[in-house]
Phi, psi and omega in degrees: 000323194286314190266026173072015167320139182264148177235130147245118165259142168236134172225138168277193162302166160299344163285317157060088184236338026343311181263356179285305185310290203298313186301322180271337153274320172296326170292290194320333156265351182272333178293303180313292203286341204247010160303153166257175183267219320330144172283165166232147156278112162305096193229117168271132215266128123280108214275048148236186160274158198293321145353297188289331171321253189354328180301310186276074192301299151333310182287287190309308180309315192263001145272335175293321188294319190288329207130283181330096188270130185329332201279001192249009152241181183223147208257127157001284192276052172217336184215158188261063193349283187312333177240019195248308171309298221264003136249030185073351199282343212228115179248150189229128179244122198236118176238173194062012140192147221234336165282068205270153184307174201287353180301326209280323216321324171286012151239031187264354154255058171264328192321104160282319177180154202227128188249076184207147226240050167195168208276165197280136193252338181186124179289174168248231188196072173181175185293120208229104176257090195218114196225136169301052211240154181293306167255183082008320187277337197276340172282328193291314176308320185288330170300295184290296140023287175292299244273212187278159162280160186102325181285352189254072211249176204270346181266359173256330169287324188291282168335306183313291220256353196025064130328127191263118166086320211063007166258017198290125157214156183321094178329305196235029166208034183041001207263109153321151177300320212269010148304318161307279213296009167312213174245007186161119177285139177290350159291331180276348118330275165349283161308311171318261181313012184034073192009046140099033181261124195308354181279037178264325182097357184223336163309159165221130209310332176318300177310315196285269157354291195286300168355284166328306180277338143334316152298331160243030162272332175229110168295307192286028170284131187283211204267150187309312205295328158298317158309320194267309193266050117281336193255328174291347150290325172277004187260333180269352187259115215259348178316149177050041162250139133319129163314333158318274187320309169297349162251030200222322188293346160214044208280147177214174176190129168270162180222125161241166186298348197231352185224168167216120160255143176240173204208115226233114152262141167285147168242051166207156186295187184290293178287006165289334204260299176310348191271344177306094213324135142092344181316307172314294197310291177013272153015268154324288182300292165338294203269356165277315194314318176269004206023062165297085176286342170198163168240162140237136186277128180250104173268161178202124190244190169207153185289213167248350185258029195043049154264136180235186231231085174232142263203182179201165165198150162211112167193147221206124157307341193263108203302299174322316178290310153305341174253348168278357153287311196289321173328303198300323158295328187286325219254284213313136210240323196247061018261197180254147200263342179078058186268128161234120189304137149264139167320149159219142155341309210227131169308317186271034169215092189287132188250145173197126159288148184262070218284292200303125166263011179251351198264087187262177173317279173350345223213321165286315170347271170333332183293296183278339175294301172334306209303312187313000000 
């Protein structure tokens, strides 16, 4: 600001979660090489507080594998959006979501331009890329792609990661550096996309095509499976979290004039969750603390053949607010969730398998966004 410098900044969503992170470095480096000048500094933001990084378990694992030391990104709570706007100063590149929450709302003509794969709720007045894909990352690869050739060429990958040789490869997942440093590392498709299986529901022939090509820009890239049940092991793994910390590790939250619900996906099954010590009390406290009139919890488990499992918890103090969540999921056609009641513990927490497995969080959003 002081020296009047311009910042385009790229961001992901506020869950900032794999695909969010990797979209938001790879765009923020592909703008960085292919602008022309006078330049703007390109910096991509992670949109949690730094404090929260540890939560995003998949992410830390495959940057730390990479090399990637914490200290070199930057965090939501590192830099000053607002006053960074608020000097004329600030172009914004919003990739993995096209809305910002109502906090952000003053920097929304900051917006330039948009990368994002789940459906459109409200266009924005800038350049807009909103495609139904499995990831995020497959649009930004496709973005780079189009672009000049070359920028991502193997002495540029080299630089990045100071490859010795060019063969550095990942100690406990074979996966070369210079997959990060691609236009979308192919774990992050992958993982997005449950290593491209269609009963997941989310793959798209678009995903598969970037794979593809990724795979033959870098041949030595190992088998998809090594990749996707290394980074799906570290995305599941919720050991030495707090309940706090687990329903703070994917956290999304709708807002009406008059409530805020938030709604966590989980990686343990219902009942495992429900087994937790101290869970109501969690509970209670997680939802005053944040002024939360209710959460709903989305467990999602997965098989050896990646078909998964999902799971419902609704829960509120407030009686009325829990049945006017749970009416809306039982009743709700677009889609429709198949919901079957589970036993609960507790008056204030309704459980249901969840029969649609194709039916993710992205996709209830909307659902529960009507009801408020």
């Amino acid at each position: 600001i002081q020296r009047c410098q311009e910042v385009h900044v790229v961001m992901g969503n506020e869950a900032c979660d794999l695909d969010s992170t990797v979209s938001a470095l790879a765009m923020a480096y592909f703008l960085a090489k292919t602008s022309p000048p006078p330049k703007a500094a390109f910096i991509p933001v992670l949109n949690i507080p730094r404090s929260d990084f540890a939560l995003r378990t998949e992410t830390t694992f495959l940057l730390r594998e990479q090399g990637i030391p914490d200290a070199s990104l930057i965090f939501r709570d590192e830099i000053d959006l607002a006053g960074l706007h608020w000097a004329g100063l600030l172009s914004l590149t919003l990739v993995d979501h096209h809305i910002l929450p109502s906090t952000d709302a003053a920097l929304e003509e900051a917006v330039v331009d948009v990368l994002d794969h789940r459906p459109l709720e409200r266009a924005p007045s800038c350049r807009l890329t909103v495609e139904l894909v499995g990831s995020c990352a497959t649009l930004v690869t496709e973005r780079i792609a189009q672009g000049p050739p070359g920028v991502l060429d193997r002495t540029t990958a080299a630089l990045l990661h100071g490859e010795v040789g060019g063969q550095a490869l990942l100690p406990s997942m074979g996966f070369h550096f210079c997959a990060l440093m691609a236009p979308s590392p192919p774990g992050t498709i992958l993982l997005d996309c449950v290593n491209l299986s269609p009963a997941a529901g989310k793959v798209t022939p678009r995903d598969v095509a970037c794979i593809s090509l990724l795979e033959s820009r870098f041949p030595e890239l190992p088998a998809r499976n090594m990749i996707y049940k290394a980074l799906q092991a570290a995305k599941f793994d919720v050991s030495g979290l707090t309940t706090e910390q687990m329903l703070r590790k994917d956290l999304k939250t709708l807002s009406s004039d008059e409530l805020v619900l938030a709604i966590s996906g989980i990686y343990i099954d219902i009942e495992t969750f429900l087994c937790r010590p101290g869970l109501l009390q969690d509970l209670e406290t997680f939802c005053q603390a944040r002024g939360y009139g209710g959460l709903v919890a989305m467990t999602v488990s997965f098989n050896e053949h990646y078909e998964p499992t999902r799971q419902l918890a609704v829960y509120s103090q407030c009686e009325a607010l829990r049945s006017m969540v749970c009416q809306a999921l039982e009743e709700a056609t677009a889609p429709s969730l198949h919901l079957q009641p589970l036993p609960s513990p507790w008056s204030c927490i309704s459980t249901y398998a969840q029969g649609n497995i194709l039916a993710s969080r992205k996709k209830v959003l909307p659902i529960l966004r009507a009801a408020l």
